[in-house]
N, C-alpha and C positions, 0 to 999 in steps of 0.2 A: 171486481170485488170492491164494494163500497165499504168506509172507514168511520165507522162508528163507536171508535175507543175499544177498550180491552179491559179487561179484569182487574188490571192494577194501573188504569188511565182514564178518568174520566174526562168523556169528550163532549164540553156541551153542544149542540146541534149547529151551531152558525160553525163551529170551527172544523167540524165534520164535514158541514156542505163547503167549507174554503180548502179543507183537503182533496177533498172530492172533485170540486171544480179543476184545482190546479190538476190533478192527475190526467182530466178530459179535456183539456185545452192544452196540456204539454208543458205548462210553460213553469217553471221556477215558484214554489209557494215560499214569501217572505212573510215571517211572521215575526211580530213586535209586540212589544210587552214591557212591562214591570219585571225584574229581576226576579227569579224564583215562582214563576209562574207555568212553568213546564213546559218552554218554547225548545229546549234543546230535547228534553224527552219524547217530545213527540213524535221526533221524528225516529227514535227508537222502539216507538210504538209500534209505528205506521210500519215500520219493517216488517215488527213480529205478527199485526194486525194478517200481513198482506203474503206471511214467508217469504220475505225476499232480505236479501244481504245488505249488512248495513254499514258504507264507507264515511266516516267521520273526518272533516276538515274543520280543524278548531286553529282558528283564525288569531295571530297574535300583532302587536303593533310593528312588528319588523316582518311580518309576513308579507312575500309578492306575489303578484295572480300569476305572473313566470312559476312559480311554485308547485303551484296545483296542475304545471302543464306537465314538464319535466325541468332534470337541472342538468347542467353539462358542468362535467367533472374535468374539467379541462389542466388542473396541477396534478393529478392524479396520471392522467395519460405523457403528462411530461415527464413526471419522474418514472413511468414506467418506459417511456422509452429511452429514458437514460440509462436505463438499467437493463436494456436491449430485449423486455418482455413480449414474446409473441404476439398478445393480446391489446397490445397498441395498434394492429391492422386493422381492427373492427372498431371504428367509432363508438357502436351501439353498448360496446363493453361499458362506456364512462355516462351511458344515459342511465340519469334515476327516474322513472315512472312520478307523475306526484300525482294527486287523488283524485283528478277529474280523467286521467289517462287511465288507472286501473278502475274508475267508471265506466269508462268506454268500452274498454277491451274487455270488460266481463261479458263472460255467453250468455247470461242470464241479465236481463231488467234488475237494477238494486236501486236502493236509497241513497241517495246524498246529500248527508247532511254540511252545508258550507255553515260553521257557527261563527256567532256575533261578529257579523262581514263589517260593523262600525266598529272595530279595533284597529282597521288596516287604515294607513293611508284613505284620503279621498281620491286617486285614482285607481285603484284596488276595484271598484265594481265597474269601472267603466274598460278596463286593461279586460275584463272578460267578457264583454259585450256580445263580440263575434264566436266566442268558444261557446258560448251559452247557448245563444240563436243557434246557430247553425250546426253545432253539436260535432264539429272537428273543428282541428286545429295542426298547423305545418310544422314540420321538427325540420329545421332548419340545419342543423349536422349530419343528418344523415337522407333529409329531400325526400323524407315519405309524410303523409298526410294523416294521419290519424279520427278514423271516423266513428261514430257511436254506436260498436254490432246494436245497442238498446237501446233506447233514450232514457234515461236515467228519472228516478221521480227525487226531484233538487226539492229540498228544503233550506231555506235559507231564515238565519235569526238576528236580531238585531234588539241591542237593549235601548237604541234611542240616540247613543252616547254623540252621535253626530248624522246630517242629513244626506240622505243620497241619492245620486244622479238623477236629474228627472228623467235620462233616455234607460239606464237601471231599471230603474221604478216601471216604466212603461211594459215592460217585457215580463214582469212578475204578475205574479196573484197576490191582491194582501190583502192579511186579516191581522188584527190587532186584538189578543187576548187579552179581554178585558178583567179584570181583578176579580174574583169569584163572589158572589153574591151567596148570604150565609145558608142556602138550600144547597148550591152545590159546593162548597165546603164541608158539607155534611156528611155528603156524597162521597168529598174524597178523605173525609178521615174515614169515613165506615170503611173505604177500600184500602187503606193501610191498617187498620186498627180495627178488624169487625166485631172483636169481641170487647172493649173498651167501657168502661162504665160508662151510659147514657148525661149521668147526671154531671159525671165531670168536662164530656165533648161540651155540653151546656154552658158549661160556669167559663171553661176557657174560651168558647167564640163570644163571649159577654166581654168578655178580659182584653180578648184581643181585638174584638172590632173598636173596641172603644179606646185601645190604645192606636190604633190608626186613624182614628178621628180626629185626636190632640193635635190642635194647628203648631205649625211650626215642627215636627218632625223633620230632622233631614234625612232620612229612611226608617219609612214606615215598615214591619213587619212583613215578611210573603207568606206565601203556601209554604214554602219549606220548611220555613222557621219555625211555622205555626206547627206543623207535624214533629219537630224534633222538641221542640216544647212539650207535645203531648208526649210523646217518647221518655223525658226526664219526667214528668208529672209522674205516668202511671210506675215507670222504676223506681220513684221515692215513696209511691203510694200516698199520693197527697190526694187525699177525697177535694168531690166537689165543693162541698161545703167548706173550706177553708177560702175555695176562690171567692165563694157567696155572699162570704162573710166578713169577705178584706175589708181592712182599716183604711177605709176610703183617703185618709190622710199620710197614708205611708205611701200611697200612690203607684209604689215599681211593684211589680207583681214575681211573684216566689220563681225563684229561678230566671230570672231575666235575663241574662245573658245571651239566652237562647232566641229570644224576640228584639234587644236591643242590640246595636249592632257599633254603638260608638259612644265615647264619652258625653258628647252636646246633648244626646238625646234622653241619655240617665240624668244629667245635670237638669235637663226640662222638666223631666219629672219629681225630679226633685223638688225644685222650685215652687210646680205646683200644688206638691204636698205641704210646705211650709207654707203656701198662700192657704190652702184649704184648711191647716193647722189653726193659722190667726182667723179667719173669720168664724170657725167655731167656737171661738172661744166667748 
């Protein structure tokens, strides 16, 4: 079954055929991007695109690739056998499963998605190298092997935030979703918002491409923000024409909070509403 987006995911066709491909070649699909551009979604898509189960490993700075294997609960078996618990004779009692083990052992082929693998450590993608490739891994407390009844379709994301391994890299598929160009933008408001006044989706990609243009942005607006922006627009019932018609000198655009993301980048606009102030005058 070929992955050509869903009803509420628009998939443009390069990131279709990078799904596609990672699925017929086996290997791991890394995808990068801009914040809020739907790299963690997708791989929620691809599940419900494909019906197959979808196991989520959301990747934190203290997370270890030992993690994703299992964990040994090794104070827990102490105090239980201080306390003369039956269930101290089985090892297997203090093994926790972690997300690439309950990938493996499923009957069925699922999804897994490893998110934003640049929050971990930089040895974090290379600690999985051999798990990855070779699709088991050895549990060392208890001397069994663990092998993949499935081979798992890995999606793996990454906002950029640091570079990784080139023998990593080697073993993936990658594709870099690029920033939506204002057709498919269109696209994906009509697919959250299909009933939406025409004239206001209009006045705000006017609003918002043009406030991602402004040099010196330290974050520029996403797809998200631009969707929860329209979200508040059409809740206040703010017509297009208010956007049409903005006082080019006031510069921050009505409800900003929802596009703007920190003080440096209000204070910019600020700034160049008072510059655009004095040369009108």
């Amino acid at each position: 079954m070929k992955f050509t987006g869903t009803d509420s995911y628009v998939s443009t066709d390069d990131l279709s055929m990078a799904v596609n491909a990672a699925v017929t070649l086996q290997r791991p699909l890394l995808i990068k991007g801009e914040p809020g551009t739907g790299k963690t979604l997708l791989a929620e898509q691809v599940a419900a695109a494909m019906g197959k189960k979808l196991i989520q490993w959301h990747i934190k700075s203290t997370t270890k690739a030992q993690q994703g294997l299992y964990e040994y609960d090794a104070v827990s078996r102490l105090r239980d056998s201080q306390l003369g618990n039956d269930k101290v004779h089985d090892i297997g009692n203090y093994i926790k499963r972690g997300k690439l083990w309950e990938a493996f052992a499923a009957d069925e082929q699922v999804v897994l998605l490893i998110d934003e693998i640049d929050k971990a450590d930089i040895e974090f993608p290379n600690d999985l190298l051999v798990e990855l490739d070779r699709m088991e891994f050895f549990v060392y407390e208890t001397g069994e092997t663990v092998r993949a009844k499935h081979r798992p379709i890995i999606i793996i994301t990454s906002n950029n935030e640091k570079e990784l391994p080139d023998a990593f890299l080697r073993r993936c598929f990658f594709h870099f979703i690029s920033f939506p160009d204002r057709e498919t933008m269109q696209k994906i408001v009509d697919v959250h918002y299909p009933s939406i006044s025409k004239d206001l989706v209009q006045e705000a990609l006017e609003v918002f491409f043009d406030v991602r243009q402004i040099p010196g942005l330290k974050k520029k607006p996403s797809t998200s923000e631009l969707i929860d922006w329209l979200k508040l627009l059409m809740a206040d019932e703010i017509p297009g024409e208010i956007l049409k018609n903005r006082d080019a000198s006031k510069a921050i655009p009505p409800l900003y909070g929802a596009l703007l993301k920190n003080e440096q980048d209000v204070h910019l606009l600020e700034r160049l509403a008072f510059m655009h102030r004095r040369e009108s005058r």
